[in-house]
C-alpha positions in Angstrom: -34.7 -36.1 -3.8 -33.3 -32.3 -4.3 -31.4 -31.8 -7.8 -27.6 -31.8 -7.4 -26.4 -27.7 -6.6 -25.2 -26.4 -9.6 -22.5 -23.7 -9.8 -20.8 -21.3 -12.2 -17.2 -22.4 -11.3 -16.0 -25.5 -13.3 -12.7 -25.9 -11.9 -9.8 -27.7 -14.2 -6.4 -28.6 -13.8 -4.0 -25.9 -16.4 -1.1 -28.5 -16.9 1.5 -25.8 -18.3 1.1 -24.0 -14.7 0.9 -27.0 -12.1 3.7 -27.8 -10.4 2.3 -30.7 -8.9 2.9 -28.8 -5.1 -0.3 -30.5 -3.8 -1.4 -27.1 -2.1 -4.7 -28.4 -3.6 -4.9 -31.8 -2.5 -5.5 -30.6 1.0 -8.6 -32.0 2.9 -9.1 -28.5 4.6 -8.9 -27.4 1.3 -11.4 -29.2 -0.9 -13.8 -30.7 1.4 -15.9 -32.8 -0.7 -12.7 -34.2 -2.1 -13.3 -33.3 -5.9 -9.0 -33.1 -6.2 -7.2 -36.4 -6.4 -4.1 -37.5 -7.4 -4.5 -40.2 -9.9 -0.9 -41.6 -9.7 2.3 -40.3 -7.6 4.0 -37.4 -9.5 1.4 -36.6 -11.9 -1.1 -33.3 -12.0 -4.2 -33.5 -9.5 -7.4 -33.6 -11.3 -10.8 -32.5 -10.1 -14.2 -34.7 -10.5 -16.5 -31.5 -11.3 -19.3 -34.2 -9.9 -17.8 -33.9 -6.3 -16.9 -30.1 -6.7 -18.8 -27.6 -4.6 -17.8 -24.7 -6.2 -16.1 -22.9 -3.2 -12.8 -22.1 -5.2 -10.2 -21.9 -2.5 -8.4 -24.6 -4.3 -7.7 -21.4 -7.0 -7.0 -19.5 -3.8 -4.4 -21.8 -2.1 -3.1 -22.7 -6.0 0.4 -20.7 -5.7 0.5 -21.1 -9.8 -2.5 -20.0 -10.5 -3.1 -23.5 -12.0 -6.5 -23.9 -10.8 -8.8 -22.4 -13.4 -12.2 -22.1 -15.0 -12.8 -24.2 -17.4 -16.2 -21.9 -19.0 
C-alpha cells in the first residue's frame, strides 16, 4: 500500500477572522471533505488527515481565515 501524500500546506481554521460564512464548507470546494462543521453556528474545522493540500478553501475564504498552520 502507497504512503499517504504528504503536502506543505497544513491548513487551520484562524478563529479571530472566520465569520462562519461557510464559503469553505463547499463540496466543490474541498473535495475530500477535510472542512466540517462540528455543530451549527460554530467555526468549520479541517481534519489535516482528509486534506489534499489544494488550498482553494484559502482561495474562496473571503476573510482570509483559512491559513497555514507551519
Amino acid at each position: 500500500m502507497p504512503a499517504p501524500q504528504q503536502h506543505l500546506f497544513h491548513p487551520t481554521i484562524n478563529r479571530q477572522c472566520c465569520r462562519a460564512c461557510h464559503a469553505c464548507l463547499s463540496a466543490a470546494v474541498c473535495l475530500p471533505g477535510a472542512i466540517q462543521m462540528t455543530k451549527a453556528g460554530e467555526y468549520p474545522v479541517i481534519d489535516v488527515t482528509r486534506c489534499s493540500g489544494c488550498m482553494l478553501c484559502v482561495v474562496v475564504c473571503p476573510y482570509d481565515a483559512v491559513q497555514d498552520s507551519e
